[in-house]
Structure formats: C-alpha cells, structure tokens
N, C-alpha and C positions, 0 to 999 in steps of 0.2 A: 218634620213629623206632624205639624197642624196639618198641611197640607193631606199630608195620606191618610192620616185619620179621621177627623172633625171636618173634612171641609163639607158637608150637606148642613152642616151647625152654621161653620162661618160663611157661608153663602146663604142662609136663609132657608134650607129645605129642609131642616131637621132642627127641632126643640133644644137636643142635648148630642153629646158623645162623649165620651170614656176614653180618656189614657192611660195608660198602664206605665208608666217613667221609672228607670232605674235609679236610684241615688247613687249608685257611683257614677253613672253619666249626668246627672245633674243636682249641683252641689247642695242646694234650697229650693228644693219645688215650694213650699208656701209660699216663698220670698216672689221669684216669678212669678205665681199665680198673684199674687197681690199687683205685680210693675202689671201685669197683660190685661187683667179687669183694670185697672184704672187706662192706660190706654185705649183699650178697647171698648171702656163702657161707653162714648159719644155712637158706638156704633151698635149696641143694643147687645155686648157681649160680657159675660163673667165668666169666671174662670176660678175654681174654688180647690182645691185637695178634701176630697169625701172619705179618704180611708189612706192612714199609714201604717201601710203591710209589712213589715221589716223591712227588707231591703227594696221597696217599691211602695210609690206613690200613684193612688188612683187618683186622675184627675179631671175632674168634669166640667165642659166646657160649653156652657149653656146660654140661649136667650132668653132670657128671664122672662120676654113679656110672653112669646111661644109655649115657654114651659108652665108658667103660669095657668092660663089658657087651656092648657094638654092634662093638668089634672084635677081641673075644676070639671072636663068632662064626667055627666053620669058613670061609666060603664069604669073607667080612669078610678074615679071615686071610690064606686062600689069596690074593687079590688084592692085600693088602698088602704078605705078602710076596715078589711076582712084581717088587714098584716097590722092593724093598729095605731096608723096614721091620724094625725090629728088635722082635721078637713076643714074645720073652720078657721083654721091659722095660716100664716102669713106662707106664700113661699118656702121664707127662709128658717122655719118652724120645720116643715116639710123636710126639707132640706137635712138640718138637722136630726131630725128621725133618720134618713136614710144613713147619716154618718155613724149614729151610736150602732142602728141593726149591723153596720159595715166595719164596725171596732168590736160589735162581742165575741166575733169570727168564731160563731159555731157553725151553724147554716148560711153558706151565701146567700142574701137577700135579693132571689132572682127578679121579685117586684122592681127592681131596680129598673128592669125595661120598660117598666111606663113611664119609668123618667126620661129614656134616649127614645121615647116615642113609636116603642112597636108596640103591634097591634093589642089591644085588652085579650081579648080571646087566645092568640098564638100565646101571651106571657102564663095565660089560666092554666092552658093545656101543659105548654112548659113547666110549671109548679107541678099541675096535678101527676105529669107523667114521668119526673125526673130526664125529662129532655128524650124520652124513647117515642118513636111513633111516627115523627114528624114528616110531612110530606114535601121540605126542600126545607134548605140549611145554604144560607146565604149571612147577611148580615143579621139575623135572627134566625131560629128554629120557627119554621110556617107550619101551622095545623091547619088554617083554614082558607084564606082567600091568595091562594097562592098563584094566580095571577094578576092579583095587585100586589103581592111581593114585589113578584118579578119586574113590574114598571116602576115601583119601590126603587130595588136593587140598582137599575137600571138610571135611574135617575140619580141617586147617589154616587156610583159609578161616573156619572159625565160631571158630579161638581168634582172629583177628584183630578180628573181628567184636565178640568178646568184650571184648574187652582196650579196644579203642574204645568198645564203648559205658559201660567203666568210667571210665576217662580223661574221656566225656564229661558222666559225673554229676558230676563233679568227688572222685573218688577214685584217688589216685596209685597208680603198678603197685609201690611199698615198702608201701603199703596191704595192698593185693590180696596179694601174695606172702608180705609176714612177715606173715598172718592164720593162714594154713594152720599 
C-alpha cells in the first residue's frame, strides 16, 4: 500500500501523501505510525495519523524537512494563513492545525493540498470553485499550469512504477530506503 500510494514521498519527489486505512484491515494505525516514523526517521521519513474518521484512519506520510520548506514558501503561506494557520510556529504546530480543522469534520479542509504539495494556485481555484472547472483531474484538480501537471503526474507515475517493480524483485521498501 506505501508502494501505490506515497511512493513520490518515499522516494523523494513529493513533501507529503495521504492514506486513507481501514481499521478493520488495520488493528492500530497510531501504533504503526509511531514503529514506521521511528524506523524510518534515519531516512528523513514521518508518518503521523492527522484525522480519525470512524472507521478510517487518514494517514500522512511526510518528509519533514521538504514539508517544512513547502510551507515556509510565500504563496504556501499566504493561503495558509487566509484558513488561519499559525506561520510563525513550528512544523508540528502546523501540523496540528491541520488535525483539529480535520476532527471538526464540518467542511473538509481542502488546504490540506499544500501539505501533499500541489500547486498554491490549482488548491485556490479548488476552494474558490468547489472543484468545478478544472482543466485535468489527475493526482490533483489542475486550473493552471497543466503541462507541468502533466510531467508532475508523470513523474509520480515512474516512482510508483519504481517502488513496484522493487517490491517485485523481492526487495523491501526498508531495503530500498535505509540503502541511501
């Protein structure tokens, strides 16, 4: 399941991703998220549960120092703090915010795409238009520069591709990851 989803995260090409986990398929999502981030953190990886949805666990699977970075940008910022982000605080402050907006579960808090790193502008347009309009629908809804989607998409695409055909040589993504 890393594999098909997260892997542009766990390969380096992407800040964040989002899983969607069922509790009856898995017993303790915190409890994992807590063994995969200490695991994985030598490798620049955390692994958090942001929203427990009844019978499903969201869980974000990020590199901290990427993510970081991705919303210290201007434009990042500005949009953050228009949904009432606290910008001078840590990360994990941030972070926080995005759990509480993601437990009031009135309005999904579609800002959440600055955190899996699509573009400020496509997430604007997405808020401002409740998702109508868009000019392609890939791993995000694109309003604007949808030929860098596309080599976006594309590149996401090949770490998946990647990660698969590692998994099907028969070498684990703890392999792959703490080699680097």
């Amino acid at each position: 399941m890393l594999a098909a989803h997260c892997a542009p995260t766990l390969l380096g090409a992407k800040c964040a991703s989002l899983m969607s986990l069922s509790k009856e398929q898995f017993d303790d999502i915190p409890s994992l998220a807590e063994l995969y981030s200490r695991r994985f953190s030598a490798c620049g990886l955390c692994f958090q549960v942001v929203c427990d949805c009844g019978c499903r666990s969201l869980l974000l699977v990020y590199r901290p120092a990427l993510l970081r970075a991705r919303l210290q940008r201007a434009d990042v910022a500005a949009l953050l703090h228009r949904q009432g982000y606290p910008l001078r605080e840590s990360l994990e402050a941030q972070l926080a915010f995005l759990r509480a907006r993601l437990a009031r579960k009135r309005a999904f808090p579609h800002e959440i795409g600055l955190f899996l790193g699509y573009p400020p502008a496509d997430v604007a347009c997405f808020i401002r238009t409740g998702g109508a309009g868009c000019k392609l629908s890939g791993y995000w809804k694109v309003y604007t520069d949808v030929d860098a989607a596309r080599e976006t998409f594309a590149c996401y695409d090949a770490c998946r591709a990647c990660l698969q055909h590692v998994l099907a040589s028969g070498q684990t993504i703890s392999q792959l990851l703490c080699a680097a």
